[in-house]
N, C-alpha and C positions, 0 to 999 in steps of 0.2 A: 504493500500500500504506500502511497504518496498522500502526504497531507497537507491541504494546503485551507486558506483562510477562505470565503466567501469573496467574490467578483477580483478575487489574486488572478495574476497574470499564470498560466502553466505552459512552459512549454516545450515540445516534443520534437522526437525526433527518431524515425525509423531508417534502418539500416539495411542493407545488402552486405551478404558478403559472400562474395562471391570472386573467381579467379578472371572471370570474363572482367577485362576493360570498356565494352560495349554495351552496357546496359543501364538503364535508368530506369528510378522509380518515382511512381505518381502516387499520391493518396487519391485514392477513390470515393470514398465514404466512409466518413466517422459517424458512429453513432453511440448517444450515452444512454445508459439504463441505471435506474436501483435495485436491478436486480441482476446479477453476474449470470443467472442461466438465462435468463429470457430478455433478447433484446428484439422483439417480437411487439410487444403491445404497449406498456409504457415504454416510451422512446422518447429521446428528445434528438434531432439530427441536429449536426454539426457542418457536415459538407454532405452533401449525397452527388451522387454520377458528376464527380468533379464542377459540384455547383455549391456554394457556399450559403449558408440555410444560417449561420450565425453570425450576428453582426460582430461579435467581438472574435471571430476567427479571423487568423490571418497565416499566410504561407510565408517562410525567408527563403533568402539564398541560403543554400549551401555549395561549399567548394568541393564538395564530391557529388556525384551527380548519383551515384548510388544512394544516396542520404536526401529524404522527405524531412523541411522542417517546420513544424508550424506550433501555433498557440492558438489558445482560449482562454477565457477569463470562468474562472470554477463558479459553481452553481450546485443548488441542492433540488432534490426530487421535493420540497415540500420541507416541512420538518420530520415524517415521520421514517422520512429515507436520509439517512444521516450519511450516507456511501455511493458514489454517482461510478459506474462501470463502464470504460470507453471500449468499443469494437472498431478496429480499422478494416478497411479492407485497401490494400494496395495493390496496382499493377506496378510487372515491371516487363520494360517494354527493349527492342533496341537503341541504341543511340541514334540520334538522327532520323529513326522511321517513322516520315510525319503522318505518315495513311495509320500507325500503330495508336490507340487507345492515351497513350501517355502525351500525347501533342495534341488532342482533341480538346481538352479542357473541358468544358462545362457542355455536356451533353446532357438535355432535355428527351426525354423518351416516352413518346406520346401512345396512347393504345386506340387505338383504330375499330370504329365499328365494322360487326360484319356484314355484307350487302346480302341483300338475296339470292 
């Protein structure tokens, strides 16, 4: 556990490691729960399909391209959830493959009715 104070700055940072020099990683979708098994129904999103859902989220540079780094400002579920649970999901993609999911950024994904 990390503990931090209510609307404190936290900030992250996910890694590769890997032998390939060609690869980069994008955060996808963060999402927090108070509850560690089920981030299913209360949720609160952070970023989804590389679209930013929280004002006080932000991404940095980093100088390895392997390394995602971002913040948030901490938040409680309520008072009765004294423990907020982050789920990432990251790609990682080639370097420089702009058709690859990691240089798309903020994909919107719409559902389509069905015709007759």
């Amino acid at each position: 556990p990390y503990y931090v104070d209510l609307n404190q700055n936290l900030f992250l940072e996910a890694s590769l490691h890997s032998s390939d020099p060609n690869l980069v990683v994008f955060v996808d979708t963060c999402v927090a729960s108070p509850d560690p098994h089920n981030f299913e129904t209360q949720t609160y999103d952070l970023i989804r399909s590389g679209c930013v859902k929280d004002p006080t989220y932000s991404s940095y540079y980093s100088p390895r391209k392997t390394a995602a780094r971002f913040s948030f400002n901490a938040f409680s579920f309520a008072t009765r959830y004294p423990s907020v649970y982050l789920q990432c999901e990251l790609v990682v993609c080639r370097y420089k493959d702009y058709s690859s999911r990691c240089y798309q950024g903020c994909v919107s994904r719409f559902k389509r009715k069905a015709g007759s």
